[in-house]
C-alpha positions, 0 to 999 in steps of 0.5 A: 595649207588647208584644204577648203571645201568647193563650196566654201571656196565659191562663198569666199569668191563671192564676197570678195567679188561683191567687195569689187567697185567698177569704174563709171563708164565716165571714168573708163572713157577719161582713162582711156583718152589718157592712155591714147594721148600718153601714148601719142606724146611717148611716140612722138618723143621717141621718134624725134630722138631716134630721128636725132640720133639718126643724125647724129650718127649718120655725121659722125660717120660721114667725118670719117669717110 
């Protein structure tokens, strides 16, 4: 692989980072609502089934003793 020069490097790094689009502090916001309420529906269900199986569990070994 070639060796580019610093500055060369440093012109490549700014065009590519002009070539950023940076989302809407609209965008941003809406984003992380989803996140939160994903967030909230993924606890939710994963609580309810370690409840269930908590259950589940706790009846199979009270059938043995």
């Amino acid at each position: 692989m070639a060796k580019t020069n610093p500055f060369t490097f440093l012109q490549q790094v700014r065009s590519e980072a002009a070539k950023i689009t940076w989302p809407t502090r609209k965008e941003t916001a809406i984003t992380t609502l989803m996140v939160f309420v994903m967030v909230v529906l993924a606890s939710t269900f994963f609580l309810l089934a370690d409840q269930i199986m908590s259950l589940g569990v706790s009846y199979i070994i009270n059938l043995g003793g």
